[in-house]
TIPANU-449968 format. One line per 3 residues: their letters; for each residue x, y, z of C-alpha. Coordinates in nm, 3 decimals, always signed. Layout:
a	X Y Z ~ ...
END
This chain:
xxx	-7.560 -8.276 -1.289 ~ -7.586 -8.030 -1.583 ~ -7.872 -7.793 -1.587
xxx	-8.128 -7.866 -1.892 ~ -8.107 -7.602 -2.133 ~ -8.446 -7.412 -2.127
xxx	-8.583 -7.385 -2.546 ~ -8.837 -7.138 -2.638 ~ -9.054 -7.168 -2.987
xxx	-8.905 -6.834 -3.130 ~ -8.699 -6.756 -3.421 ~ -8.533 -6.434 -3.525
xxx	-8.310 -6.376 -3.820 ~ -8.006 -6.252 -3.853 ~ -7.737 -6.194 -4.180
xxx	-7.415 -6.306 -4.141 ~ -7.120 -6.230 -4.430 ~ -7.044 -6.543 -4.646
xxx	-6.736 -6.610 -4.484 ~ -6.870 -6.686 -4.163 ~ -7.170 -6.879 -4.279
xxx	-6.899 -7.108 -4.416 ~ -6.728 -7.139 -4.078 ~ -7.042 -7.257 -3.963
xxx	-7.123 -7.530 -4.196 ~ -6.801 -7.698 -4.187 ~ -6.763 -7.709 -3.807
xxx	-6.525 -7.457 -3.756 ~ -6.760 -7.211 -3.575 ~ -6.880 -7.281 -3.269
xxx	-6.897 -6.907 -3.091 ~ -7.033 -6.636 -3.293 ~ -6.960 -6.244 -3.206
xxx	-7.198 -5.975 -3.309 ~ -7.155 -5.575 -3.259 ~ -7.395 -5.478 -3.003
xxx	-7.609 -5.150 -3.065 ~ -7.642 -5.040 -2.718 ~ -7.381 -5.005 -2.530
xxx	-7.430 -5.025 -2.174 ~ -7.385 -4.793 -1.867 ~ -7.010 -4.714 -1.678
xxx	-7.140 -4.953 -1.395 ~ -7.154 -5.250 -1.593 ~ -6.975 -5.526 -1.449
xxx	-7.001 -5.808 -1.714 ~ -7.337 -6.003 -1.573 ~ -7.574 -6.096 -1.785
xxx	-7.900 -6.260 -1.668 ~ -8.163 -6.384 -1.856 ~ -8.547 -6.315 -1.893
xxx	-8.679 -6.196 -1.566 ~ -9.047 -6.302 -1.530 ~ -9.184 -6.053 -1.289
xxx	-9.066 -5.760 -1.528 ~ -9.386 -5.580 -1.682 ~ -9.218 -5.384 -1.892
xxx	-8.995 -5.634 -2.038 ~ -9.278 -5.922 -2.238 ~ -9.231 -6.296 -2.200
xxx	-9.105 -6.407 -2.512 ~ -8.951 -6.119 -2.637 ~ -8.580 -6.101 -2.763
xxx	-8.338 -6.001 -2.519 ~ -8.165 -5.978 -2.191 ~ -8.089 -5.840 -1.870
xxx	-7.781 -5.605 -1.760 ~ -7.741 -5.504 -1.414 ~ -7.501 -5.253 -1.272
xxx	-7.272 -5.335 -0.990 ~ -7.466 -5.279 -0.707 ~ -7.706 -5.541 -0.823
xxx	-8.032 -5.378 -0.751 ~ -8.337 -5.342 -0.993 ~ -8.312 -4.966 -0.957
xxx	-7.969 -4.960 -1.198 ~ -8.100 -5.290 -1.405 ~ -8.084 -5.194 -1.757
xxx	-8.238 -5.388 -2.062 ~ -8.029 -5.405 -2.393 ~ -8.146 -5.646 -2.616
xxx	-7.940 -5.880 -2.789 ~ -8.073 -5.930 -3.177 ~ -7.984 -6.326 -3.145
xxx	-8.217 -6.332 -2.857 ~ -8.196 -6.489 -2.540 ~ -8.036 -6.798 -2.351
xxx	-8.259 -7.115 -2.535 ~ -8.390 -6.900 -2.840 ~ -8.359 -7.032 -3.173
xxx	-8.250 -6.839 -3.458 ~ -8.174 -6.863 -3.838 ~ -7.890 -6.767 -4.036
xxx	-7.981 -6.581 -4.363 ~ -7.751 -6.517 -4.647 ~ -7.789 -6.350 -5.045
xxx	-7.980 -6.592 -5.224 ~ -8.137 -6.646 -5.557 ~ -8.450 -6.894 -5.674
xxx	-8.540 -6.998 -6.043 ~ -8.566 -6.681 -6.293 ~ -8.948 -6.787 -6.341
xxx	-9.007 -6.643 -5.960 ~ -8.787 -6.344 -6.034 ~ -9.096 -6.146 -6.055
xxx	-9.276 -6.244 -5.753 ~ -9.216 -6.086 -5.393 ~ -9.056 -6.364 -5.140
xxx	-9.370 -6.408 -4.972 ~ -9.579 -6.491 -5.305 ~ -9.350 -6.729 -5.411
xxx	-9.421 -6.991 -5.160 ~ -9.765 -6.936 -5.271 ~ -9.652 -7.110 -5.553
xxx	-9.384 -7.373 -5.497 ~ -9.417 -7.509 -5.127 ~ -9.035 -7.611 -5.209
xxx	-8.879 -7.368 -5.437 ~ -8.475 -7.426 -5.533 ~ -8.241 -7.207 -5.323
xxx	-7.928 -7.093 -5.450 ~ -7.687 -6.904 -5.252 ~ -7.478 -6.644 -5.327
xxx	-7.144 -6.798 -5.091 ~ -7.219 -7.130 -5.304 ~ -7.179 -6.994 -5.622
xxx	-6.847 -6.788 -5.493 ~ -6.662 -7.116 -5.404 ~ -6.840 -7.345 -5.717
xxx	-7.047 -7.542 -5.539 ~ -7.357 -7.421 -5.743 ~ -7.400 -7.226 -6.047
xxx	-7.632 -6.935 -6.031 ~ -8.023 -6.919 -6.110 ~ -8.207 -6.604 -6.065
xxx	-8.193 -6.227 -5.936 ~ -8.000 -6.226 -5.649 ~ -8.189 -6.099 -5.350
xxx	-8.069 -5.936 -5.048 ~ -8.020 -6.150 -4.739 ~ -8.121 -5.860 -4.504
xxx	-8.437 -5.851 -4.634 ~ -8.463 -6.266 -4.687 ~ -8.791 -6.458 -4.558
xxx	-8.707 -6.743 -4.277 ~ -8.812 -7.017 -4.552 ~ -8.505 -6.946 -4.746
xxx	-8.208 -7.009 -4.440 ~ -8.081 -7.332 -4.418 ~ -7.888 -7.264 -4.134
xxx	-8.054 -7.291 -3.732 ~ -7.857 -7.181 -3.417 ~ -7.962 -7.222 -3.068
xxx	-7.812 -7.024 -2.804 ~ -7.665 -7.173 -2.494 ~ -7.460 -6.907 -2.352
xxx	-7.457 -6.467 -2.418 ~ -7.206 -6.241 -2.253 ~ -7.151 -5.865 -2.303
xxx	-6.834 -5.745 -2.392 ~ -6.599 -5.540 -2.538 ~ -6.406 -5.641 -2.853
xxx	-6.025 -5.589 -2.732 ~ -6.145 -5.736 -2.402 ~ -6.216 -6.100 -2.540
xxx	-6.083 -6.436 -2.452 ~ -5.863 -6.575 -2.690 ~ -6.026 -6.883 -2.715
xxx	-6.383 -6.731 -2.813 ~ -6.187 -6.605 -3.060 ~ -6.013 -6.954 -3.176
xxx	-6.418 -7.079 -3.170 ~ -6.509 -6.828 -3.420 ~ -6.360 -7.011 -3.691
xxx	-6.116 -6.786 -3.880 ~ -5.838 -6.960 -3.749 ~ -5.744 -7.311 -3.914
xxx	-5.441 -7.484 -3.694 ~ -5.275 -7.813 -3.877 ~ -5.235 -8.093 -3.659
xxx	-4.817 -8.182 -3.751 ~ -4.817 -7.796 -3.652 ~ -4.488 -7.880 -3.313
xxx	-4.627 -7.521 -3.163 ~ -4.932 -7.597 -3.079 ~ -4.994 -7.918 -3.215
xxx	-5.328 -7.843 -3.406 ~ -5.517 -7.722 -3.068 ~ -5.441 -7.379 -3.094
xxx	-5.248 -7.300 -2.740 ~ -4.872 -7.235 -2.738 ~ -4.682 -7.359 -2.431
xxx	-4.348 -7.188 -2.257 ~ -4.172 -7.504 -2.234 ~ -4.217 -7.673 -2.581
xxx	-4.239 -7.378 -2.789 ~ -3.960 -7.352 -3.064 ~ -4.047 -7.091 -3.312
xxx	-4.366 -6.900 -3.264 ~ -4.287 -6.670 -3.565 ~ -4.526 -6.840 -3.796
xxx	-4.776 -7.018 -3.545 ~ -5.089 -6.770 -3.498 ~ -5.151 -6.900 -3.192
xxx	-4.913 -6.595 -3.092 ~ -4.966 -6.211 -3.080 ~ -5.009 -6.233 -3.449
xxx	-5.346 -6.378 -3.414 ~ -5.459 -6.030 -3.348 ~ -5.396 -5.852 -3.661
xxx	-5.502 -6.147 -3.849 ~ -5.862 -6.141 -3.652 ~ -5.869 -5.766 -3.658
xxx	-5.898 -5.829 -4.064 ~ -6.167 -6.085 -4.056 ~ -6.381 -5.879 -3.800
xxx	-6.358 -5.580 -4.007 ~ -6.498 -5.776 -4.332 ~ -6.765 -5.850 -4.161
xxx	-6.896 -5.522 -4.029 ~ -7.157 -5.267 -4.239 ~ -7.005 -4.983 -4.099
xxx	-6.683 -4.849 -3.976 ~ -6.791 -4.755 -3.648 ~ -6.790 -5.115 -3.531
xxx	-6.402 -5.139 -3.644 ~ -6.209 -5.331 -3.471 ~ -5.983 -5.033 -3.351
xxx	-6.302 -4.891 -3.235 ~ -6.329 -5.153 -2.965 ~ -6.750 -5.187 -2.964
xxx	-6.922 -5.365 -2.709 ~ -6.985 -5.734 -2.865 ~ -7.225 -6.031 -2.796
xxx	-7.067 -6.313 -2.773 ~ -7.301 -6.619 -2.806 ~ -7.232 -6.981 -2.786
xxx	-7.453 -7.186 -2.997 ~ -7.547 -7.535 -3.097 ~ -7.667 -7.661 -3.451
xx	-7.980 -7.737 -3.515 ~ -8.019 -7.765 -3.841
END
């Protein structure tokens, strides 16, 4: 019997580059990695537990979880937060966006103020045609929850290190398209011993790597979350929502 996922009523936001917001909305993506800030201490040894109740200095609610070290006492638990949140949280995908050029003097807050419902462009839309362009653009750091259109709920977090990941988190990501007359791997993404013929142009091989090591790299702010600089990741499996 399969244990009911636990929801709490909290949001947080978080940007995501364009490509990946596409991987999302067409399916693709179903495991999403993010460079962790914190790294955690020597001891680690890969456990992650959720919200811990009796914890005073740790508030119900608040984003998060635990790491503990290997001996598995309190004494060498340490808290790093993960900016998603927690196991059940909710949270909302923000991108660049732009509204009508009538609201490009108002502040994001003001304009709801105005239009309950105003017309969201975004920037990714406009990049492959599928909108033309309205106003300013405004940054998606910086973009109110109103304006995401995209709602993730977390079902699974683990800590880990990016050259330390399993190969099929990676094929969930979404970076990787596999064609199903493909007589490697037949469209699933797994290469087999027995029946494979020619592995030279099937990245289900080695050459998956370099090809990933590309896409993370587009996708981070700054180069000391570079792929050859192996940072500690979250790795979260989500659901849709919206």
């Amino acid at each position: 019997m399969s244990r009911k996922l636990r929801v709490y009523n909290t949001h947080k936001s978080i940007w995501l580059r364009g490509t990946t917001v596409d991987y999302i909305l067409d399916g693709s993506c179903t495991c999403l990695r993010l460079a962790s800030f914190s790294a955690p201490d020597h001891y680690f040894n890969g456990e992650v537990l959720p919200h811990y109740e009796g914890e005073t200095r740790y508030k119900k609610g608040e984003y998060g979880v635990f790491i503990t070290g290997e001996s598995g006492t309190r004494w060498l638990t340490k808290i790093i937060k993960c900016r998603a949140g927690k196991i059940g949280c909710n949270f909302r995908v923000v991108e660049k966006y732009a509204v009508e050029s009538k609201y490009d003097h108002l502040r994001p807050g003001d304009i709801k103020k105005v239009d309950k419902n105003p017309k969201i462009v975004y920037a990714q839309d406009v990049i492959k045609g599928k909108s033309k362009p309205l106003g300013v653009w405004r940054k998606a750091r910086k973009a109110p929850v109103w304006t995401s259109r995209i709602e993730l709920r977390i079902k699974n977090i683990k800590l880990e290190r990016l050259l330390d990941h399993n190969r099929e988190d990676i094929f969930r990501e979404g970076p990787f398209r596999f064609s199903p007359d493909c007589d490697i791997c037949g469209g699933e993404g797994r290469t087999s011993t027995i029946y494979c013929k020619n592995s030279a142009n099937c990245v289900c091989t080695v050459e998956y790597l370099d090809r990933y090591a590309r896409y993370w790299d587009s996708t981070q702010m700054y180069a000391k979350y570079y792929f050859e600089k192996n940072p500690w990741t979250w790795v979260i499996d989500f659901e849709r929502v919206k």
